[in-house]
N, C-alpha and C positions, 0 to 999 in steps of 0.2 A: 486530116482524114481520121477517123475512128477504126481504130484498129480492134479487131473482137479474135481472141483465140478463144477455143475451147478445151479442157481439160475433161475426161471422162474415165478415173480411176477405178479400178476395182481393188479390193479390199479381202481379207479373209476373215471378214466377221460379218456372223449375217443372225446371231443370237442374242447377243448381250445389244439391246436397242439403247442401254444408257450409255454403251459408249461407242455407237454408231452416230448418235444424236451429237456426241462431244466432241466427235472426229468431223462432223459436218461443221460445229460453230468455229470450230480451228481452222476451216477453212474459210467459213463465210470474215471470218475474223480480218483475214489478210486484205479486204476491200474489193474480192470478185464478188457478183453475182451468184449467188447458189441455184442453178435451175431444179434438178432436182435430184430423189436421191431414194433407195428403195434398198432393201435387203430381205435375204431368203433364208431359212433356217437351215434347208437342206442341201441348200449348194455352199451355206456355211459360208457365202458373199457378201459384202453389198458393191451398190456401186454408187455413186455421186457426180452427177453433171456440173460443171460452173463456167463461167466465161467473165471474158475482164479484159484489161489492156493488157496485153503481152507481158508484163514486167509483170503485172498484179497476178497474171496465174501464175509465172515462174516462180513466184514467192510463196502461191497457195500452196504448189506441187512438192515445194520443199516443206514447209511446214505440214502439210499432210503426211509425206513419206515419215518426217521425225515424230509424228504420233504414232504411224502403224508400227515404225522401230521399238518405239515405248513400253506401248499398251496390247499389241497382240504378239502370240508366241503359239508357233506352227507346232512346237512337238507334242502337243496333244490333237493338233487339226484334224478332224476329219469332216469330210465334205462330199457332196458327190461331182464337185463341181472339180476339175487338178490343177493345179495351181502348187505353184515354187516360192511366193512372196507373203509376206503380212500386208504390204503395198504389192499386188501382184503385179499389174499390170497400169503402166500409165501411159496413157495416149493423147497427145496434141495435135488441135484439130483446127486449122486455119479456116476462119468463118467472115471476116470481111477484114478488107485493106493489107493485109496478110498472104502471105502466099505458103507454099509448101516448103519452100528454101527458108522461107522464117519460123515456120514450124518444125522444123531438122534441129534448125539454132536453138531453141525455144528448148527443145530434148535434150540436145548435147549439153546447156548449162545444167540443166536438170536432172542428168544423168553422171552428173560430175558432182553434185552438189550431193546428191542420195548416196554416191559411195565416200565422200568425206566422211557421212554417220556411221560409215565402216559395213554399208550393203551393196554387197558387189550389183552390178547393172550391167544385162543385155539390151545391146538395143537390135529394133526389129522396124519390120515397115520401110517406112520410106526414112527411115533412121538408122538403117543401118546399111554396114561397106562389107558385102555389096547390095544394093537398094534390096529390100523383099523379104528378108528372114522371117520366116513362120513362128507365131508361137506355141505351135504343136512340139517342134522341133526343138526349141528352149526347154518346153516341161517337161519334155522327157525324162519319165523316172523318176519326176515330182520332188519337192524338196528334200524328200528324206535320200533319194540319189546325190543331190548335190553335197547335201551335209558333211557326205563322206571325201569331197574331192571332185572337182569338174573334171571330165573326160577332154584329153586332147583335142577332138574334135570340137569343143562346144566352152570355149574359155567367154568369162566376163571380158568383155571391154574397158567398166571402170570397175577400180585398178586392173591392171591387165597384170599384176604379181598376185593376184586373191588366187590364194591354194583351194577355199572349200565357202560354201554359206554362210552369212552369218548366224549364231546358233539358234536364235529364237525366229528372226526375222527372215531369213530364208535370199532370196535375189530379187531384184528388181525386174522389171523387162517395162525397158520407157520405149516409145514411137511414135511417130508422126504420121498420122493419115488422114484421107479422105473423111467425111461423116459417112459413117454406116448403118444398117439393122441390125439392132442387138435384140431379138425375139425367143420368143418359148409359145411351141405348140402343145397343148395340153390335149391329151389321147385318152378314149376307154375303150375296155374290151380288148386289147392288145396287151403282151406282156414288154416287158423290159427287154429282152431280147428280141422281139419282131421290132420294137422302136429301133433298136440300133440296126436292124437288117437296113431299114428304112430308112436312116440316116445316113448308112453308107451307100444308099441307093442315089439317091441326092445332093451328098457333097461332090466337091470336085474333087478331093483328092482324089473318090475312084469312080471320076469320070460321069457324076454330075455336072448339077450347074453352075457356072464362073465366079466361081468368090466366093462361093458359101462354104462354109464349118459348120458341120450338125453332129450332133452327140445324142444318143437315145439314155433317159436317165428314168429310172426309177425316183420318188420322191417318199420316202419313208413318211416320214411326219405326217403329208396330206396323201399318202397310197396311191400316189396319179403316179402315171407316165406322163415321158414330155421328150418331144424333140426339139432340143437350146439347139439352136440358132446364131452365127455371126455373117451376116449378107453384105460383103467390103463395097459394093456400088450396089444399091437401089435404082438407079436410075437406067444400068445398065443392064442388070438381069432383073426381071422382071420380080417382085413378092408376090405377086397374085398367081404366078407363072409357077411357083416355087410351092408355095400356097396349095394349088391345085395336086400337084405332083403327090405330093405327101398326101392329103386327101384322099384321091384314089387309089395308093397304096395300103393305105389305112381300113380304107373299106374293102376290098380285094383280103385283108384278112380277116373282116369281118368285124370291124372295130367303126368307131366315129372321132371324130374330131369335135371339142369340147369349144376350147375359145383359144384365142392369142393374148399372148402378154408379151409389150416393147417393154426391152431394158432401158433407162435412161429416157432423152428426148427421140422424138418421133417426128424423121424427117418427112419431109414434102410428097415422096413418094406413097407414104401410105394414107393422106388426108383427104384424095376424094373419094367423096360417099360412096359409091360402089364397091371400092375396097375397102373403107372399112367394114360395109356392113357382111361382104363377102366374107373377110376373113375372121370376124367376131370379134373383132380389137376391144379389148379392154381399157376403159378409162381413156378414151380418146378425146382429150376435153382440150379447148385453146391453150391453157396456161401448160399443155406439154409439148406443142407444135414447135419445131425448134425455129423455123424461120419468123415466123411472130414474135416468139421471145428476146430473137436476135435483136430485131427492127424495135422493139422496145426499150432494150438494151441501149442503143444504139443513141436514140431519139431522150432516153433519161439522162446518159451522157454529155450529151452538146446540153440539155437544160440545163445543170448541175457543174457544166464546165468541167468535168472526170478528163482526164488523160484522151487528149484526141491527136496528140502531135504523130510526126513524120519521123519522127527518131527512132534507129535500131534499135531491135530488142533487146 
């Protein structure tokens, strides 16, 4: 059987593009697939999609982590995006032959292997004891908090003796989840503070919609607002549902809704026509569809004879 994980890291460099470009061939390097990869000047991110045989992304996620150890360094970061990491945040994403118990394992060597480079690691999601830790709840207080010393209630996992951050690279936070929507609704006529009205109106922490994380951000660089978006099941709470919500809040202050932008690949949920034309999806082209790309993946595999066995990860 062809086993496909997914890896979908984020990053705290979203400026220097020659060495986002370099942190991508380091990955492409290890023998995953690179699906794709995008960075923002003003969330000061990027992120980078890849999938491979289980063994081939544990390999990439380590060799990734030891580049963003390397080459970025948080004590001048600023971003509008918060984040605790050089490698912020890394998530493993069971996509076929694979399950969620193999994408836990898939985290746990990978979250043991990131703090041998001496970067403490939380784990979150379905990676962590007990199942569900937030990554709201990790950033808290953002890197330059941790720097100083982790608070009793919020210690790394790996090593579970790390007193404080490491000094350039900050912490990890590895997980294993579901495929989710990682989007940005781009707003005018609203200020920076009605986006965040509007995003607290919306998430669930205060009693929005199920799974959603919205953040109202001002975008210096390009003068926009935007409410970033993480939607944990598509399938379950609706995006057009979610979509709509925002909209009419948006225009109730008098403002419009410009377009969308998916972070990363764009699942199943948002590729029939109605929705994308509804929500203004940018760049909605086959080669980002993740379930195509998979079945691609998949089907170049068994040509090429790539790693299709039964063996644990």
């Amino acid at each position: 059987m062809v086993k496909v994980l997914e890896a979908v890291p984020n990053f705290s460099e979203g400026r220097d593009l020659s060495k986002v470009r370099a942190l991508v061939d380091t990955i492409a390097a290890t023998g995953v697939e690179v699906l794709d990869w995008s960075a923002d000047p003003d969330h000061h991110r990027c992120v980078i999609s890849y999938i491979g045989d289980p063994r081939l992304v544990v390999r990439a996620s380590i060799a990734a982590a030891e580049f963003a150890r390397d080459h970025i360094d948080l004590r001048e970061h600023q971003g509008v995006h918060p984040c605790v990491g050089a490698l912020d945040v890394m998530p493993l994403v069971p996509l076929h032959g694979v399950d969620m118990t193999d994408a836990v394992s898939a985290a746990h060597r990978v979250g043991k292997a990131i703090a041998d480079l001496g970067v403490p690691v939380f784990y979150y999601g379905r990676a962590s004891d007990p199942v569900g830790r937030g990554l709201a709840e990790l950033r808290r207080g953002g890197f330059k908090g941790l720097a100083k010393g982790f608070p009793e209630d919020r210690r790394p996992q790996e090593p579970a003796s790390a007193e404080r951050a490491h000094e350039t690279a900050g912490v990890t936070c590895v997980g294993a989840r579901p495929v989710l929507l990682a989007w940005n609704i781009f707003l005018r006529g609203i200020t920076r503070d009605q986006a965040r009205e509007i995003a607290s109106q919306v998430r669930e922490r205060d009693g929005g919609f199920v799974g959603l994380r919205a953040l109202g951000l001002h975008l210096p660089s390009q003068d926009q607002v935007q409410i970033s978006m993480n939607l944990e099941d598509p399938t379950k709470t609706s995006p057009l549902a979610v979509f709509s919500a925002i909209e009419k809040a948006v225009h109730a202050q008098g403002g419009d809704v410009v377009e969308t932008q998916v972070i990363g690949m764009i699942p199943d949920a948002l590729v029939l026509p109605a929705t994308q034309d509804r929500l203004h999806i940018l760049d909605l082209k086959p080669a980002r569809v993740l379930s195509r790309r998979v079945r691609m993946h998949m089907e170049g595999r068994l040509d090429t004879g790539m790693p299709t066995s039964n063996d644990a990860i």
